[in-house]
C-alpha positions as CSV (number, residue, x, y, z in Angstrom):
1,X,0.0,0.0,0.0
2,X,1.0,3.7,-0.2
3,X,3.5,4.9,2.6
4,X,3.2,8.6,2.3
5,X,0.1,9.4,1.3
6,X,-0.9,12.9,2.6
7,X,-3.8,12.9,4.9
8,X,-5.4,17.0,5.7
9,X,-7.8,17.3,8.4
10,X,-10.4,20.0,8.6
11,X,-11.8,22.2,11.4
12,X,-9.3,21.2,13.5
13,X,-9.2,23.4,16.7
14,X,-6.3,24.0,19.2
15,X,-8.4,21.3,21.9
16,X,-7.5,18.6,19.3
17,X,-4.1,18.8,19.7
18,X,-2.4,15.3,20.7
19,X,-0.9,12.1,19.8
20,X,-2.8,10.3,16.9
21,X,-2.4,7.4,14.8
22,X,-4.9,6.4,12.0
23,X,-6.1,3.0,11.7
24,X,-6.9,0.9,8.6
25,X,-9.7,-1.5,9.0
26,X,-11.0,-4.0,6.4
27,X,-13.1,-7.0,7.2
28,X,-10.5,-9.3,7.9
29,X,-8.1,-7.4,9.8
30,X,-6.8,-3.5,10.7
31,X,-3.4,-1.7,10.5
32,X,-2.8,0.8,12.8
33,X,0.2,3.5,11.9
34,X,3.1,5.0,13.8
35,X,2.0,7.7,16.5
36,X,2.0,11.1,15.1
37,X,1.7,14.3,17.1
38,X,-0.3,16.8,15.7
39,X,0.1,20.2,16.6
40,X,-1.6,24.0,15.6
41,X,0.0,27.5,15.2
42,X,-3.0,29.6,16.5
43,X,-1.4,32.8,14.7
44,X,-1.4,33.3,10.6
45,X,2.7,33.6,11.1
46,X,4.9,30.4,11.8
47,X,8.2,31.4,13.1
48,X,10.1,28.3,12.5
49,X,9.7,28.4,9.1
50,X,9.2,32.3,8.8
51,X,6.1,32.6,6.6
52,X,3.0,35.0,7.1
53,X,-0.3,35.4,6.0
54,X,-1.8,38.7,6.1
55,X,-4.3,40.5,6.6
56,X,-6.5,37.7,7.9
57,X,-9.5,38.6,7.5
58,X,-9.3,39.8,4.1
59,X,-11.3,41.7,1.8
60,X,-9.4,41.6,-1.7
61,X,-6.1,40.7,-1.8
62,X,-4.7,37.6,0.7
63,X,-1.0,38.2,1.1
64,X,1.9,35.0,1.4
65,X,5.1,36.1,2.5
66,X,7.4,32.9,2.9
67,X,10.4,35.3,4.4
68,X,12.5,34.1,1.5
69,X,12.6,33.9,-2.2
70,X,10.5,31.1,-3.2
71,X,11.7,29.0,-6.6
72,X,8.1,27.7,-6.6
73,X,5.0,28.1,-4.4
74,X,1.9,26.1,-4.8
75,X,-1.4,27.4,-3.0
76,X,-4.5,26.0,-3.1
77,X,-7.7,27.9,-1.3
78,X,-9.8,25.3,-0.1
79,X,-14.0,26.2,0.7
80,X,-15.6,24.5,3.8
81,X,-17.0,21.5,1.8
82,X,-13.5,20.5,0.9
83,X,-13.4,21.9,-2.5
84,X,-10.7,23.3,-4.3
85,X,-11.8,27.2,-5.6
86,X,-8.7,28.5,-6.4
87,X,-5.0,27.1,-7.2
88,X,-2.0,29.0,-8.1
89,X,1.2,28.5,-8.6
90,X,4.1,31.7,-8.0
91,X,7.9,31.1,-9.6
92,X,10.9,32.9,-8.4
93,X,8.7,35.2,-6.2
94,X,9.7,36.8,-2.6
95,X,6.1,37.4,-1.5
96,X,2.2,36.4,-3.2
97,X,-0.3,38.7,-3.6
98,X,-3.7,36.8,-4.4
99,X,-6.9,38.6,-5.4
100,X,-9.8,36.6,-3.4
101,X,-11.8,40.1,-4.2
102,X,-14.5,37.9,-6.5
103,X,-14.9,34.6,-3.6
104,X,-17.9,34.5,-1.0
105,X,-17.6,35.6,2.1
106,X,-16.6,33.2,4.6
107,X,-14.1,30.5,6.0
108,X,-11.0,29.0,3.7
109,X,-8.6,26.8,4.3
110,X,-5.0,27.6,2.7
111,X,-2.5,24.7,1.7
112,X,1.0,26.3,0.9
113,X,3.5,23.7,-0.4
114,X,6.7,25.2,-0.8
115,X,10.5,23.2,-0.4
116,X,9.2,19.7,-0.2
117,X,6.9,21.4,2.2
118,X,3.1,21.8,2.7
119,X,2.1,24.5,5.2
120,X,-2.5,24.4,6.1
121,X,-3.7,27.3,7.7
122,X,-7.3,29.5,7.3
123,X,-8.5,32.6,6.8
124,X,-11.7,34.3,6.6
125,X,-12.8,36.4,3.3
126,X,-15.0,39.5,4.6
């Protein structure tokens, strides 16, 4: 079976922070995986890796600032029913501005995948 299969989580809140694992169950027998610790930044900045999201809330233009030139940055928006609205992708860039000016108001959730890394976050369109 596939080993690293990417699993996102939605409407997680900072309560819900722990030790997981994910289990596997078929008719016959289950799998259970390694512990994994999940943990939330509560801010739209992480300082370990230095990026920022800003303003949250936003009204027209959603600013990504990875604190460092970026060869390629891969965003997808991401609505409350899981679907994908909106995905971009920046080159060579040192900060993203996206225009969300035309998307309902409301809750998003943000993956940023950027140096073999994928960053989820949310933010709220006024």
């Amino acid at each position: 079976g596939a080993t690293d299969d990417t699993l996102i989580i939605y409407g997680v809140t900072p309560g819900d922070e722990g030790k997981y694992y994910c289990e596997v169950m078929a008719t016959c027998m289950s799998v259970k995986s390694e512990i994994a610790t999940l943990t939330l930044t509560t801010g739209i900045s992480d300082s370990e890796y230095g990026y920022k999201i800003y303003p949250n809330p936003a009204k027209n233009i959603l600013t990504i600032d990875p604190g460092k030139q970026i060869d390629i940055l891969n965003v997808k928006i991401i609505d409350l029913n899981g679907q994908v609205v909106n995905s971009l992708s920046f080159k060579e860039k040192a900060r993203m501005d996206i225009d969300i000016s035309g998307m309902k108001t409301g809750l998003y959730f943000l993956q940023i995948s950027f140096d073999n890394t994928i960053f989820n976050t949310k933010f709220v369109k006024m």
